[in-house]
C-alpha positions in Angstrom: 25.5 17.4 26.0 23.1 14.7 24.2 22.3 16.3 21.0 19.9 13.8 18.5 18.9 15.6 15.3 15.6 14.4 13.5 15.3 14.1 9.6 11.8 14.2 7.9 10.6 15.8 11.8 8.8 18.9 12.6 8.5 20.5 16.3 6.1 17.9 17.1 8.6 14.8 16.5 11.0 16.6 18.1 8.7 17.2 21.3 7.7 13.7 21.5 11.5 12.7 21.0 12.7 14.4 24.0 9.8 13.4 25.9 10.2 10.0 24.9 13.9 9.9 26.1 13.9 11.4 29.1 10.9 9.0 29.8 13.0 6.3 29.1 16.0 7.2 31.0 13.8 8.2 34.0 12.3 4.5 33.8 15.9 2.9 33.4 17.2 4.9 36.5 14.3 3.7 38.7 14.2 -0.1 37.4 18.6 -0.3 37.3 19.6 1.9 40.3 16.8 1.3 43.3 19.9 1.2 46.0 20.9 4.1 45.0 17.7 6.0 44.5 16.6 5.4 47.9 20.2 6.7 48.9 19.1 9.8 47.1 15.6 9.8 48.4 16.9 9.6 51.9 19.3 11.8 52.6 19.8 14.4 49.2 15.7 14.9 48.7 12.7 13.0 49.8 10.5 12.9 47.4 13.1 12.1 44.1 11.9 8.7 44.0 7.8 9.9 43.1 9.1 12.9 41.6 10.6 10.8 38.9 7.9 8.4 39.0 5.2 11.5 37.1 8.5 12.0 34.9 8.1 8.3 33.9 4.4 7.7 34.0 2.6 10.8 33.3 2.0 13.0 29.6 3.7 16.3 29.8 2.0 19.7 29.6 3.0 21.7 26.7 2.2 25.3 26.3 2.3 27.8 23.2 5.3 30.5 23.7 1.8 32.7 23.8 0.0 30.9 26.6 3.0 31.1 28.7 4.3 34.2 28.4 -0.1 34.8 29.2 0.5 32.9 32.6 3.7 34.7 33.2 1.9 37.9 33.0 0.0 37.0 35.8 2.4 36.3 37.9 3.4 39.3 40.3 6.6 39.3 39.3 8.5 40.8 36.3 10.0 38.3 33.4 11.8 39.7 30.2 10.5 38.0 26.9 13.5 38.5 24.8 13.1 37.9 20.8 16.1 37.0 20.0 16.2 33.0 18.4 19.1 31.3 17.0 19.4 32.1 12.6 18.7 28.7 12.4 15.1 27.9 13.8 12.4 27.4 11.6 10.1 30.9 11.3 6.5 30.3 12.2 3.6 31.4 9.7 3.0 34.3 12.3 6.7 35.6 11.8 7.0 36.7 15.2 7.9 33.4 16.8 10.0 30.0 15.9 9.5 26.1 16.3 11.1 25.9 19.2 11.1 24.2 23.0 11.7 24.2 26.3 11.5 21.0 28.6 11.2 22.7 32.3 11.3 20.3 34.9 11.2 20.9 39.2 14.9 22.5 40.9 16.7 22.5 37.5 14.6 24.8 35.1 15.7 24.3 31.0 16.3 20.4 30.4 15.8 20.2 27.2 16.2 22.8 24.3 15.2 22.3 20.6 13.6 23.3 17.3 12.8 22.4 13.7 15.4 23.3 11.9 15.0 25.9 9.1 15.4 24.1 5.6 14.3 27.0 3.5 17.0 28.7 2.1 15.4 32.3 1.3 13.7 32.1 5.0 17.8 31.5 6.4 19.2 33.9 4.1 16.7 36.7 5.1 17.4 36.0 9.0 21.0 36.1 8.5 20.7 39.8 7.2 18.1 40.3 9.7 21.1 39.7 12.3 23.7 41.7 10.4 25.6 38.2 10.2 28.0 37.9 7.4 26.6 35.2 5.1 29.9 34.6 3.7 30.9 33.2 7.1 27.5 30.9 7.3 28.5 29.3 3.0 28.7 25.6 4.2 25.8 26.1 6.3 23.6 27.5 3.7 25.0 25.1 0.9 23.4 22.5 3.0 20.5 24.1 2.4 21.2 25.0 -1.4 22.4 21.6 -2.4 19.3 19.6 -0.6 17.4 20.0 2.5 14.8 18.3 4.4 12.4 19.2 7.4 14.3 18.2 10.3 14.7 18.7 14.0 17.0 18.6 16.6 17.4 18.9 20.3 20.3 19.6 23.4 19.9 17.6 26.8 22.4 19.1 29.1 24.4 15.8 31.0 25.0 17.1 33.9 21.3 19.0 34.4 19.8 15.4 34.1 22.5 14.0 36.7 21.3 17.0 38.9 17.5 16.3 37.8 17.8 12.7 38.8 19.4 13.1 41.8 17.9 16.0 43.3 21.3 17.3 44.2 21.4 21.0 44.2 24.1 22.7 43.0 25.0 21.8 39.1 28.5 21.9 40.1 28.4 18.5 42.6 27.0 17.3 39.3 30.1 18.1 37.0 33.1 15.9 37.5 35.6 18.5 36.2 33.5 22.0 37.5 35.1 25.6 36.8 35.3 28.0 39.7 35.5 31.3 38.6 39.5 32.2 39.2 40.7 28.7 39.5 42.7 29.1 36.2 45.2 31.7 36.4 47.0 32.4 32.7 
């Protein structure tokens, strides 16, 4: 997992962060490894070698969590819109939703996940009861927030999604050297 964290950065930093460096590593892929791209492009998934050239050269469409769960509506089939966030994403004004994203890209789905982080310490507080979560289990974290706190941001690029991404290989496990199988461990 590639995890970068932001200080002084709001959900639009972040955003353009994560775009930025999956741009870059998209770029570096094509320019460094042509033999093998073509290799992929030829026999694991025509197409990988354009595919990644939009990734690279084209701006990114990003939607409201509103305007997509509006498109999703739409759709014939049935999607689940759970409300659960992780305690520490920064509440929006509207207090039904959080700074938060999702980078969806083709085959793979969730890329990228990230949020501004919430520096408030009576916003954290009040989602920890919200949870039932025991803030005596959460004192470092919220001292963090007690002893000094700025607006930052943060993000989680899964490894092997972006090997699988960038290779057009389709099953995440030919992407993992070490993969689990359920019931390969006995104890």
């Amino acid at each position: 997992m590639i995890e970068p964290e932001l200080a002084f950065a709001d959900l639009d930093d972040d955003m353009a962060c994560a775009t930025a460096y999956l741009q870059y590593v998209v770029r570096h892929i094509l320019d460094n490894c042509k033999e093998d791209m073509e290799f992929f492009n030829t026999w694991i998934e025509k197409g990988i070698i354009d595919r990644l050239s939009n990734v690279a050269e084209k701006d990114f469409v990003q939607l409201t969590y509103t305007d997509a769960v509006e498109l999703l509506l739409k759709a014939k089939k049935k999607f689940e819109f759970p409300d659960i966030k992780a305690f520490y994403m920064r509440q929006n004004d509207d207090g039904k939703t959080v700074a938060a994203m999702d980078m969806l890209v083709p085959r793979v789905g969730e890329l990228i996940g990230g949020s501004q982080r919430e520096e408030r310490l009576d916003y954290l507080e009040a989602r920890l009861d919200s949870l039932n979560l025991n803030k005596d289990s959460y004192w470092w974290y919220l001292d963090l927030r007690r002893y000094g706190s700025v607006p930052h941001a943060g993000f989680g690029l899964g490894f092997e999604r972006l090997v699988q991404f960038a290779t057009g290989i389709d099953n995440i496990r030919d992407a993992i050297p070490f993969p689990r199988t359920p019931g390969s461990a006995e104890f």
